[in-house]
C-alpha positions as CSV (number, residue, x, y, z in Angstrom):
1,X,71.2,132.6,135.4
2,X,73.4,133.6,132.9
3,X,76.2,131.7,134.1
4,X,74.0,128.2,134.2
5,X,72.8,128.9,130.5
6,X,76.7,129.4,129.5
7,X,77.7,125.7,131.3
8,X,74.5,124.4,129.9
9,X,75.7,125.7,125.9
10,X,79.2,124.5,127.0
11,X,77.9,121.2,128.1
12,X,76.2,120.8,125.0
13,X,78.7,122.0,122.8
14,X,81.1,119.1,124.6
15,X,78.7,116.6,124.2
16,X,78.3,117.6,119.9
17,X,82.3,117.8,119.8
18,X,82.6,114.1,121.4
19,X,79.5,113.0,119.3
20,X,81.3,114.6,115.9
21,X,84.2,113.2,117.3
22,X,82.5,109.6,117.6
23,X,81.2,110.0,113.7
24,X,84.5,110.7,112.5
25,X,86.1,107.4,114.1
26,X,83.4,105.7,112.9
27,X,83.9,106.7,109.4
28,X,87.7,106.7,109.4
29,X,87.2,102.6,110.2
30,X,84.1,102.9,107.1
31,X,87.2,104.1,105.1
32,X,89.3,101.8,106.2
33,X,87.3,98.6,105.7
34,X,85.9,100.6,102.1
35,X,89.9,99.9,101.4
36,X,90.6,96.7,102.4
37,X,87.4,95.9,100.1
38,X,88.8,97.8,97.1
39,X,92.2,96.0,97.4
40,X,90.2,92.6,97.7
41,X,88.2,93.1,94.8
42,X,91.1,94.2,92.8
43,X,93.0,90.7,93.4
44,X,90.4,88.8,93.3
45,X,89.0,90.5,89.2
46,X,93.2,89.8,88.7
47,X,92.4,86.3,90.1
48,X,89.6,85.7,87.6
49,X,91.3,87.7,84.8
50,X,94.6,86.6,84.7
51,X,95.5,84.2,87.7
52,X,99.3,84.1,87.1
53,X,99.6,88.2,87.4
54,X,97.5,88.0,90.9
55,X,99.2,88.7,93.7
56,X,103.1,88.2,92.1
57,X,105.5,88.2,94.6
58,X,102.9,89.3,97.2
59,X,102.4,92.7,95.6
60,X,99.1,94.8,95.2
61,X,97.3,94.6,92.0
62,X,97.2,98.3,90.8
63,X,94.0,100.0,89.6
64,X,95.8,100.2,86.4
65,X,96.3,96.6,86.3
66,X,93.3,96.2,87.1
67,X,91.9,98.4,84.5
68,X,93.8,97.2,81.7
69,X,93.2,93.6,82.3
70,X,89.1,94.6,82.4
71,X,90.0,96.7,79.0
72,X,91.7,93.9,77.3
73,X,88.8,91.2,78.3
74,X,86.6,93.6,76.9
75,X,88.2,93.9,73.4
76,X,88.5,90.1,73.4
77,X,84.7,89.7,74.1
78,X,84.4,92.8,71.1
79,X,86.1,90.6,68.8
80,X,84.3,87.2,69.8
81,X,81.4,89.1,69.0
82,X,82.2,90.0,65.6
83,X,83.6,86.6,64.8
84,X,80.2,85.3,65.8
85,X,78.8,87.4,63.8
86,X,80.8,86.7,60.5
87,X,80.0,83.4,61.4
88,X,76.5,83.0,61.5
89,X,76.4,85.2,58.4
90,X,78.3,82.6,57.0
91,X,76.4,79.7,57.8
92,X,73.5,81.7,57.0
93,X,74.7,82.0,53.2
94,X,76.0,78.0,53.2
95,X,72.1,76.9,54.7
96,X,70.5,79.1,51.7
97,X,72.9,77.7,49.3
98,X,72.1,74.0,50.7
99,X,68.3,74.7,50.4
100,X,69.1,76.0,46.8
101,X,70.9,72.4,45.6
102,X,68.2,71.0,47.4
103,X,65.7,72.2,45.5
104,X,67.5,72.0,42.3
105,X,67.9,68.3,43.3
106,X,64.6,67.9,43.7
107,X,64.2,69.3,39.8
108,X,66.3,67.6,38.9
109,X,65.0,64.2,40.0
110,X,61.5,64.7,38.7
111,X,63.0,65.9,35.6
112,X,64.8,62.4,35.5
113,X,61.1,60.6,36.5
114,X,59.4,62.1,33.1
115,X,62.1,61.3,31.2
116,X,62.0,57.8,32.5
């Protein structure tokens, strides 16, 4: 009896070890393909950022490539921004002086009316 419970713990034991063994091929390929994705991604942001440094000379786009190119798009964007911004302040200030000759137009020609 004791003998049959032993096989039976063995038995299972070998079907767990082929089972964990299963789960770790699996997930090596999960890995694998997680790569292959990385590295796609990676050429195709270089692709979008910057298409002449994609894929020179059939090399892989470093992270740090990568990474920089992301960085630098981000400063442009940063300064765009504030550009904008200067610039609607500044058309802000042109639009209040407009209104301001506008009105002072306007003075003026009524002024111009009573005197006529």
């Amino acid at each position: 009896q004791a003998e049959e419970g032993l096989k039976e713990a063995g038995g299972r034991q070998a079907l767990q070890l082929q089972e964990m063994g299963r789960r770790e091929r699996l997930l090596r390929a999960d890995v694998g393909r997680a790569k292959e994705q990385l590295e796609s991604f990676k050429t195709q942001v270089m692709r979008v950022c910057s298409p002449a440094a994609a894929g020179v000379a059939g090399k892989a786009v470093t992270e740090q490539q990568v990474m920089e190119k992301v960085r630098q798009i981000s400063e442009e964007n940063q300064q765009s921004q504030e550009r904008e911004k200067c610039l609607r302040e500044e058309l802000s200030s042109r639009l209040s002086r407009d209104k301001e000759v506008s009105a002072n137009v306007e003075v003026f020609k009524k002024s111009l009316c009573k005197l006529q």
